[in-house]
C-alpha positions in Angstrom: -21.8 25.0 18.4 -23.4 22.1 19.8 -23.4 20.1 16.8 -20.0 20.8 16.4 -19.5 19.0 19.9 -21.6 16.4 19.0 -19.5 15.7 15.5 -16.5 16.0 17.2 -17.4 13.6 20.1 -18.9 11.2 17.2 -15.8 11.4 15.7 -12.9 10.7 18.4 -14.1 6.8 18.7 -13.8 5.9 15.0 -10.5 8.5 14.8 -9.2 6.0 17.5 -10.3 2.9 16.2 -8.4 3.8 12.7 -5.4 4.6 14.9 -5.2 1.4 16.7 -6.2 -0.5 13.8 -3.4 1.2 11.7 -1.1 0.5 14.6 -2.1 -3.1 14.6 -1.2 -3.6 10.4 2.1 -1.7 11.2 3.1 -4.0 13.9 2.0 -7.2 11.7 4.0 -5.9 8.9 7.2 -5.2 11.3 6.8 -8.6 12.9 6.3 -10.6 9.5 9.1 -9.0 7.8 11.2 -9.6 10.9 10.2 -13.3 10.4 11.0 -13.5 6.6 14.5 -14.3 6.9 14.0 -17.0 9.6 11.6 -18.6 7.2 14.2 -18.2 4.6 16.7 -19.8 6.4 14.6 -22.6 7.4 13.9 -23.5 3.8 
């Protein structure tokens, strides 16, 4: 049991980290699409 805690506790930190991280590419994706037809305008 306690190296199931232990796992699990080990785990949460990277679990959040790939969360944020995938969070982070969504939102740079969102705000570069929402940019392309301003740059396509400008050209």
């Amino acid at each position: 049991m306690k190296t199931l805690v232990i796992g699990s506790g080990a785990m949460a930190p990277s679990l959040a980290l790939c969360l944020a991280l995938a969070g982070h590419k969504t939102a740079l994706v969102a705000r570069r699409s929402a940019a392309l037809p301003q740059a396509e305008a400008a050209v």
